[in-house]
N, C-alpha and C positions, 0 to 999 in steps of 0.2 A: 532576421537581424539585418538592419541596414548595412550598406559600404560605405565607407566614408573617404573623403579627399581630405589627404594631408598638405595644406597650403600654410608654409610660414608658423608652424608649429598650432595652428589651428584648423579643426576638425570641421567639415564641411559634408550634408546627407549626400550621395549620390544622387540622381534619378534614376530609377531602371526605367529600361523601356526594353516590350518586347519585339519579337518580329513577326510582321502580319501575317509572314507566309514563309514557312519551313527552306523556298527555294531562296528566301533573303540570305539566312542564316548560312546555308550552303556556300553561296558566291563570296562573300566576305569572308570563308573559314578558305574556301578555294585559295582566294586574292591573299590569305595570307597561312599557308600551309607553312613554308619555311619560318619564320620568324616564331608561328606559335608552337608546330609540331614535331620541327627539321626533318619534313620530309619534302617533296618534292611531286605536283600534278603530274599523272599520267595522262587520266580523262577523265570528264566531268560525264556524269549520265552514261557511263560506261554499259552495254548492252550483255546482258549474261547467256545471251545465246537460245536456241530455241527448245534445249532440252530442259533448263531450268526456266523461260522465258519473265527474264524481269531487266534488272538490270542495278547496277552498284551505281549509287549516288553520287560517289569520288571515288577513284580508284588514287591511290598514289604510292609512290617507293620511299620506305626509312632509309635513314642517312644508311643503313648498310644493306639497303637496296632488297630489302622485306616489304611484299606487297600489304598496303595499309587500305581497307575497304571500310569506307562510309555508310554507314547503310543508319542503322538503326543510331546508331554515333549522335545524331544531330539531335534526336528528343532529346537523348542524356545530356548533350553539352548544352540545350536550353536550359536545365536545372542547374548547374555548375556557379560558384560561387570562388572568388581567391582570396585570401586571406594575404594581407600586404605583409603585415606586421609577422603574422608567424611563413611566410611564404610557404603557403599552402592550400591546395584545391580543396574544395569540399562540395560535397551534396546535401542539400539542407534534408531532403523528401527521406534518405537512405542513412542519413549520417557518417557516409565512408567517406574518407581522404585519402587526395596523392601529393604527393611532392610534385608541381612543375612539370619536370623530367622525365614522369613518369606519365604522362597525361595518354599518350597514346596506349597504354595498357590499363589502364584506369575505366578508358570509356571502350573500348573491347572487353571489356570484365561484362 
C-alpha cells in the first residue's frame, strides 16, 4: 500500500526510494537518533572486542540511559511503514505494529 501526502485536504502518492547501501540508512538514522528514537549516539561502528570480534553498527543510550544496539535494527527499519492517520508503525512483510513510542522495542523484538 502506498503513503500518501496530505497537502490542502488533497491526497498525494509518495515516492519511495530506497538506500543503495545499508551504511546510507545508518548515518541518517545516526544524524537523527534523538528526534526519531530519543536516544542519544555513543559510537558509530562501535568494536565488540576480540573475544566476540565484530562490532555494533550504533551503539547509543535511551533517554534513561539503557544501552540501545544497532545491529540487525537497520534491515528491520528498511521494511518499516507509518501510518499518518492512525499514528502507527507497521511491517507490511510480518504484519506487526508499534506505536511511535515504542519504536525502539519494536525493532529489538
Amino acid at each position: 500500500m502506498p503513503l500518501f501526502e496530505i497537502t490542502d485536504q488533497k491526497l498525494s502518492v509518495l515516492t519511495q526510494s530506497n538506500f543503495a547501501l545499508e551504511k546510507n540508512l545508518q548515518i541518517l538514522v545516526e544524524g537523527n537518533l534523538e528526534t526519531v528514537f530519543n536516544c542519544r549516539l555513543v559510537q558509530s561502528e562501535f568494536p565488540t572486542g576480540v573475544q566476540h570480534s565484530g562490532k555494533v553498527d550504533t551503539l547509543a543510550l535511551s533517554e534513561d540511559d539503557n544501552p540501545v544496539i544497532f545491529r540487525k535494527m537497520y534491515e528491520r527499519w528498511s521494511h518499516l511503514y507509518y501510518c499518518f492517520r492512525d499514528d502507527i508503525i507497521f511491517d507490511p512483510q510480518t504484519g506487526e505494529t508499534c506505536q511511535p513510542e515504542s519504536l525502539c522495542e519494536f525493532l529489538r523484538s
